[in-house]
C-alpha positions in Angstrom: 32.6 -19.8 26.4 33.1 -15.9 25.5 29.8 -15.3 27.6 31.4 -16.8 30.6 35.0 -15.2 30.0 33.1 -11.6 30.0 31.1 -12.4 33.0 34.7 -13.3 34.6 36.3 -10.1 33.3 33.3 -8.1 35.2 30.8 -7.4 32.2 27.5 -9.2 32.3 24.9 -10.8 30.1 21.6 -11.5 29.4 19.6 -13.0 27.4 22.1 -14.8 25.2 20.5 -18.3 23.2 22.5 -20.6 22.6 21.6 -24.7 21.4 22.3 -27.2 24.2 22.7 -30.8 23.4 21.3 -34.1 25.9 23.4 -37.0 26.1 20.5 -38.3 23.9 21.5 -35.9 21.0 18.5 -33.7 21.5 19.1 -30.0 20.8 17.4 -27.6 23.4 17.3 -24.2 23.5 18.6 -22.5 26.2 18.6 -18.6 27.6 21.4 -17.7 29.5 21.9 -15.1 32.2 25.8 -14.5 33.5 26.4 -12.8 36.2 30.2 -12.0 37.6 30.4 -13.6 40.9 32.2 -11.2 43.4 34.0 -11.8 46.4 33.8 -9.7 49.8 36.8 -7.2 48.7 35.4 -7.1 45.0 36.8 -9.3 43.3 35.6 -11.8 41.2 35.5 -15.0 42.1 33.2 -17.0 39.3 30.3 -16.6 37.9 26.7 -17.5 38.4 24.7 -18.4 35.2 20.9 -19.0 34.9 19.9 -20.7 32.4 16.4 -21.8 30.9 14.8 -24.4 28.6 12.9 -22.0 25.9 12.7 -24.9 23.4 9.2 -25.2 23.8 8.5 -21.2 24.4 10.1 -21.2 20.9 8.6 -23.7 19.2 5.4 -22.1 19.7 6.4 -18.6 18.7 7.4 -19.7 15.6 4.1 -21.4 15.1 1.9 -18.3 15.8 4.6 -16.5 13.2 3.5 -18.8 10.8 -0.1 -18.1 11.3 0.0 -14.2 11.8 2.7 -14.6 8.2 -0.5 -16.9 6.2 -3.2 -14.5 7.9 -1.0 -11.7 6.5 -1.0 -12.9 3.1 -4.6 -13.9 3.1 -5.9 -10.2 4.2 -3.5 -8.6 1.5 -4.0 -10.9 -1.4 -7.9 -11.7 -0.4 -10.4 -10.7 -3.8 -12.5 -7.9 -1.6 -11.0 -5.0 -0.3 -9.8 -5.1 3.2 -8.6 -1.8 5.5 -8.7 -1.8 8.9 -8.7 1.6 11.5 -7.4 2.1 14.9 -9.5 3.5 17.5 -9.2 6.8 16.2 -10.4 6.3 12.8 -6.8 6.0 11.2 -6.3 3.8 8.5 -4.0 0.9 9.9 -4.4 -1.9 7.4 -4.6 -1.6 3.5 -4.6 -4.9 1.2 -3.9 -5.0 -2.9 -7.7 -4.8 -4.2 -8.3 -1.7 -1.6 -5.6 0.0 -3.7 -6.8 -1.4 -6.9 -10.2 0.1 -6.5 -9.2 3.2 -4.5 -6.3 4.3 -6.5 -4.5 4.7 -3.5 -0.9 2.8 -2.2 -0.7 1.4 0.8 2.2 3.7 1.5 -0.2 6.4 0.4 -2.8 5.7 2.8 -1.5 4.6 6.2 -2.3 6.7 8.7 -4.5 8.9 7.2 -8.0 9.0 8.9 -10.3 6.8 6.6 -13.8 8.7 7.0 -12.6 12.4 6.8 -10.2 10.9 2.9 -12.0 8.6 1.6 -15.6 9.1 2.2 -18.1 11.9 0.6 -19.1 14.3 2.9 -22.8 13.3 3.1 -22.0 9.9 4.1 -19.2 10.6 6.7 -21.6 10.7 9.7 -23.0 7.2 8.6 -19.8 5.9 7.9 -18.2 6.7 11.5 -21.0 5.6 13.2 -20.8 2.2 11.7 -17.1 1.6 12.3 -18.0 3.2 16.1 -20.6 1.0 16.9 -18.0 -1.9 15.5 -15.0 -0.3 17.8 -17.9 -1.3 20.8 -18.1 -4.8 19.9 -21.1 -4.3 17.6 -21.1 -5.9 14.4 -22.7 -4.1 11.0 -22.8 -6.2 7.3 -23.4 -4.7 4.3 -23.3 -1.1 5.0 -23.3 0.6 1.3 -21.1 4.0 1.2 -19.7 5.9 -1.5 -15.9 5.4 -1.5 -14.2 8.6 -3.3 -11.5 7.3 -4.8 -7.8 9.3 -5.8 -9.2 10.5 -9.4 -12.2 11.4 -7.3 -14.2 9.4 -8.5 -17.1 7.4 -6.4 -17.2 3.7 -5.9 -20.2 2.1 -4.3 -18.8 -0.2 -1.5 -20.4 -2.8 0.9 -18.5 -2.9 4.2 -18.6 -5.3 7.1 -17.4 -3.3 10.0 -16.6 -5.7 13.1 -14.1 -5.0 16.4 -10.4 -6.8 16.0 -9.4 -7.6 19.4 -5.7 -7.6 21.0 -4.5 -10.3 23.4 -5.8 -8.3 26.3 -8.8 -7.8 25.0 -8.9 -4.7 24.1 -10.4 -3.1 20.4 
């Protein structure tokens, strides 16, 4: 009701959920558009409101939260380290055994280009090249590099590099 009472004093909304309920007793999801309804000198005479079913829309959201949420967990808490870069070589994921073995925090790390911090400078080329040819689709398994870690020390690593894709389809 206060949507509608706003849209009569003048002031429009969008987007507002609210729960509709069928004469069945089935609950829907609906998003609501209100728009003040104006007369020719100005005035307002009703309004117009839009609505749409989003039930469905929803209910599948909240399914791919719940799968992005496990894969989340799975990465972080997985027995291997796990990082991932962006396109420019920045380090963009960072789970629990990664920090156990590097010394470094997540917090620590993010953002922070992963060949130029983490890897000794005779294996830098190597190591770029891998996670370039990966960033063009092409996959590489058990690439060994030293990892220098934050007491600078050197841990031997295995990495698989491959591409993660976005929903466009881009790396």
């Amino acid at each position: 009701q206060a949507v509608f009472d706003k849209a009569l004093a003048g002031a429009e909304t969008a987007s507002f959920e609210f729960p509709l309920y069928t004469r069945t007793g089935e609950m829907r999801e609906i998003l609501l558009n209100a728009t003040t309804r104006r007369g020719p000198d100005g005035e307002v005479v009703g309004v117009l409101g839009v609505g749409q079913d989003i039930t469905e829309l929803n209910i599948q959201r909240r399914a791919a939260e719940g799968i992005a949420s496990d894969l989340a967990r799975l990465i972080d808490t997985a027995n291997a380290p796990i990082f991932g870069v962006d396109v420019q070589g920045n380090i963009k994921e960072w789970n629990r055994k990664a920090a156990e073995l590097s010394g470094y925090t997540k917090d620590e790390i993010m953002g922070k280009r992963l060949v130029q911090s983490l890897v000794s400078q005779q294996y830098q080329h190597k190591v770029a090249y891998v996670l370039l040819k990966a960033l063009g689709g092409e996959e590489s398994s058990d690439f060994e590099f030293p990892l220098i870690t934050k007491s600078g020390d050197q841990r031997d690593m295995l990495m698989n590099a491959t591409a993660q894709w976005g929903a466009a389809g881009d790396v």
